[in-house]
DSSP file (Angstrom, degrees, kcal/mol; ACC not computed):
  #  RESIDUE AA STRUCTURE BP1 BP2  ACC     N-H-->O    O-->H-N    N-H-->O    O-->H-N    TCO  KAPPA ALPHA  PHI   PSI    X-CA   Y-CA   Z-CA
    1    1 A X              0   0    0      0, 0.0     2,-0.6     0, 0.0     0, 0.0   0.000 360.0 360.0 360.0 133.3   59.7   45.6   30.2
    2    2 A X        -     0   0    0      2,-0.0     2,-0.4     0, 0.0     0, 0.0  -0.864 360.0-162.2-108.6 128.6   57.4   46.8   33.1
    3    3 A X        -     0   0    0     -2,-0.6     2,-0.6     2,-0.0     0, 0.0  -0.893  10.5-159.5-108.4 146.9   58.0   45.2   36.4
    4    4 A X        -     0   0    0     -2,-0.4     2,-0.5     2,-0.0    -2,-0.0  -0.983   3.0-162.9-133.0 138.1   54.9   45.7   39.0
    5    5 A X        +     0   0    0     -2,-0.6     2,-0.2     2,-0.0    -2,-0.0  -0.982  11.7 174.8-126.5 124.7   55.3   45.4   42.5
    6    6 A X        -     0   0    0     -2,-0.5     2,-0.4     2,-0.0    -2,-0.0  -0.843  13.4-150.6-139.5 141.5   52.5   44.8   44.9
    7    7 A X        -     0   0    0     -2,-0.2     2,-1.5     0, 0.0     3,-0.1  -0.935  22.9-118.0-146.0 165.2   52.0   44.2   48.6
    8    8 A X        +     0   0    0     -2,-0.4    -2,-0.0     1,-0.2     4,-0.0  -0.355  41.5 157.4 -83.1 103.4   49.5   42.5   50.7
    9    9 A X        +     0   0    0     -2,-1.5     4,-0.4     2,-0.1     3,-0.3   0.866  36.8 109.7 -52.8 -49.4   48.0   45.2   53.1
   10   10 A X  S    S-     0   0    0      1,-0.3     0, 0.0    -3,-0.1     0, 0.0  -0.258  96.3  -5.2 -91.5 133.2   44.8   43.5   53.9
   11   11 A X  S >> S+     0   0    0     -2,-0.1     3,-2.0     3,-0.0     4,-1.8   0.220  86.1 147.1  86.0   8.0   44.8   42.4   57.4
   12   12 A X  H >>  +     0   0    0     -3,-0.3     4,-2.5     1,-0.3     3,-0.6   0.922  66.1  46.6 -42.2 -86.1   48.3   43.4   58.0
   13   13 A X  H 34 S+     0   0    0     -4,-0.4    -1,-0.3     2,-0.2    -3,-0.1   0.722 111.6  51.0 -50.5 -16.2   48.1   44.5   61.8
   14   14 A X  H <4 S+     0   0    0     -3,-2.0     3,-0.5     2,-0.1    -1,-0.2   0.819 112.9  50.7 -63.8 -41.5   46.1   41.3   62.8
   15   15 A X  H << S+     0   0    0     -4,-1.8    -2,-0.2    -3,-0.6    -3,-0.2   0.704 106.6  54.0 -48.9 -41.6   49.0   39.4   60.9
   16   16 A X  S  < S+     0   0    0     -4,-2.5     2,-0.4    -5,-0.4    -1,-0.2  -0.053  79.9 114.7-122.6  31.2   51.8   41.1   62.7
   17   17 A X        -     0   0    0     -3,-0.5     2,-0.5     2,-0.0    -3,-0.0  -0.801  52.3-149.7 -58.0 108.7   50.8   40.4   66.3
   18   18 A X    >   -     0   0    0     -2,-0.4     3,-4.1     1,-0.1    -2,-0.0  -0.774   4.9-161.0-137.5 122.1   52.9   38.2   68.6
   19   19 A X  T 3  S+     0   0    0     -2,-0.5    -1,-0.1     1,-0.4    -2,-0.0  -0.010  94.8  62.5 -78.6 -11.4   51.0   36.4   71.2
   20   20 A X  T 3  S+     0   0    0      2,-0.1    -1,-0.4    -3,-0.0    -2,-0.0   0.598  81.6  99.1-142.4 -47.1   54.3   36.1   73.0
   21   21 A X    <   -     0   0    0     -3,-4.1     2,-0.2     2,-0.0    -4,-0.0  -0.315  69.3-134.7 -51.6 127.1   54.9   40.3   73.6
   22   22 A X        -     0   0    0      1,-0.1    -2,-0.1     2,-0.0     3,-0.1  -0.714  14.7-150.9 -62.8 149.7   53.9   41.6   77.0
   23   23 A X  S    S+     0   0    0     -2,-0.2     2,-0.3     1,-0.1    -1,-0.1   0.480  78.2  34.6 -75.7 -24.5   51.9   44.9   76.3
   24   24 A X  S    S-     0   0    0      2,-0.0     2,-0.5     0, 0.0    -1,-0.1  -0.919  76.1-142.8-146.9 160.4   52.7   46.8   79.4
   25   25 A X        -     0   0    0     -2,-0.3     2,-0.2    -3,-0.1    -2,-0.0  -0.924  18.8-147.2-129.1 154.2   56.0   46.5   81.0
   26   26 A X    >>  -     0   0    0     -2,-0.5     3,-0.7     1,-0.0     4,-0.5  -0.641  25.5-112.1-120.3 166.3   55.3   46.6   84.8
   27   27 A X  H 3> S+     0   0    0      1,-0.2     4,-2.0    -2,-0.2     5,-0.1   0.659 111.1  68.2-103.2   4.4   58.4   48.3   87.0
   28   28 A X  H 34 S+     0   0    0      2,-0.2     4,-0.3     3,-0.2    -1,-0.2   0.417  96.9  47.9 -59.1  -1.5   59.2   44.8   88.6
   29   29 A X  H <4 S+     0   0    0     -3,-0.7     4,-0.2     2,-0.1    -2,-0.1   0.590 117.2  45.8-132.0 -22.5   60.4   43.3   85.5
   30   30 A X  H  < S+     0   0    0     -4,-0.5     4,-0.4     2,-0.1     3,-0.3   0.767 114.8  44.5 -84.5 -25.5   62.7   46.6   84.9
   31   31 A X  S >X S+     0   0    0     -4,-2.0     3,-2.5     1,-0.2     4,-2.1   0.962  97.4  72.4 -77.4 -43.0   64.0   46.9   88.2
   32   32 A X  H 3> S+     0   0    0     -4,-0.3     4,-0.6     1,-0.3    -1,-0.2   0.534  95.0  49.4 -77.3   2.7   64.9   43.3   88.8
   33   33 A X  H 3> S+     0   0    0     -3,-0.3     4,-0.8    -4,-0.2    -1,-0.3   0.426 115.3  50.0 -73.7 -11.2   68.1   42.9   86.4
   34   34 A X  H <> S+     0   0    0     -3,-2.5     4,-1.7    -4,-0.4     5,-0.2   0.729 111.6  42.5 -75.5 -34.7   69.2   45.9   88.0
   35   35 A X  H  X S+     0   0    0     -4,-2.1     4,-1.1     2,-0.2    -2,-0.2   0.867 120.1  47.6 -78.7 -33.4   68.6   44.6   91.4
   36   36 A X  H  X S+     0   0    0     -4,-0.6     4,-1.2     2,-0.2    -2,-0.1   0.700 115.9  43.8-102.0 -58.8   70.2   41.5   90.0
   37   37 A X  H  X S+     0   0    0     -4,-0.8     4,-1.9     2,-0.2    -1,-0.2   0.879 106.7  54.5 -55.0 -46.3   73.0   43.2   88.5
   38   38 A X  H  X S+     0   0    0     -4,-1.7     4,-1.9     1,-0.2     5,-0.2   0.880 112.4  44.2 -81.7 -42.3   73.9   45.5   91.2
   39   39 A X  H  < S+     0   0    0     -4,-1.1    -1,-0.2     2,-0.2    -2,-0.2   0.723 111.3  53.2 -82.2 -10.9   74.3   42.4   94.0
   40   40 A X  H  X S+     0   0    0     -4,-1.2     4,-0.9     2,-0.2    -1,-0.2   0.760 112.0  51.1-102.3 -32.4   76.3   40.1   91.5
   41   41 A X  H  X S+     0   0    0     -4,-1.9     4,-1.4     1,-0.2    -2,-0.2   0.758 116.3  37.2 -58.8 -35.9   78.7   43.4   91.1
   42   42 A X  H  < S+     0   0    0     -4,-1.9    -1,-0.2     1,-0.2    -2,-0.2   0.634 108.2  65.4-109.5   7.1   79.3   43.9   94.4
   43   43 A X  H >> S+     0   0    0     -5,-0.2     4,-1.6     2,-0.1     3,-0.6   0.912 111.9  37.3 -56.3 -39.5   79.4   40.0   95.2
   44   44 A X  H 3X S+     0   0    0     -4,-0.9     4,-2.4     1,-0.3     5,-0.2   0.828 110.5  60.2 -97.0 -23.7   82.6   39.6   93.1
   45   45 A X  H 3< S+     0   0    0     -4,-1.4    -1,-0.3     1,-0.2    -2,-0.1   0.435 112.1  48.9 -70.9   7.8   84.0   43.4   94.4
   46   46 A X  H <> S+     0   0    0     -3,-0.6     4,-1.8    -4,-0.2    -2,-0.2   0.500 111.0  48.1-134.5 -64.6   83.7   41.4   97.9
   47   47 A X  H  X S+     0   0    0     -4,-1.6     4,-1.9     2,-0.2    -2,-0.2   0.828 107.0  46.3 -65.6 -42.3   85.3   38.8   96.8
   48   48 A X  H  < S+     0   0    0     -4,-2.4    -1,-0.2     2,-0.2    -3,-0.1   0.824 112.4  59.0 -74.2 -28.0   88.3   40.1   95.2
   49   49 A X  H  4 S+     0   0    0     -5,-0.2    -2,-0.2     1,-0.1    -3,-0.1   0.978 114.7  35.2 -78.1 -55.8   88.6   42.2   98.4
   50   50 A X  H  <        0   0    0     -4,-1.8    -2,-0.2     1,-0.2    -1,-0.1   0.745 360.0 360.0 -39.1 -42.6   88.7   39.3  100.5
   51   51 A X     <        0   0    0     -4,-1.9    -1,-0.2    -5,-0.2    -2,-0.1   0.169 360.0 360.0 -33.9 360.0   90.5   36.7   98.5
């Protein structure tokens, strides 16, 4: 028994685009969950020292 396995190549990197991905990642969009991060950490260390 021969099994044959094939796969569809053709157009493969036009196919496996998504229209949805940024391409370039800008350094606003890494920094602001750090800036985000960093004031919500020291909100609640703030809080617990006061409380």
């Amino acid at each position: 028994m021969t099994l044959g396995i094939t796969s569809c190549t053709d157009q493969f990197e036009e196919t496996n685009i998504n229209p949805n991905l940024i391409s370039e990642i800008t350094s606003g969009a890494v920094l602001n969950p750090v800036i985000y991060t960093m004031l919500s950490n020291n909100t609640a260390k703030n809080y617990d020292i006061t409380a």
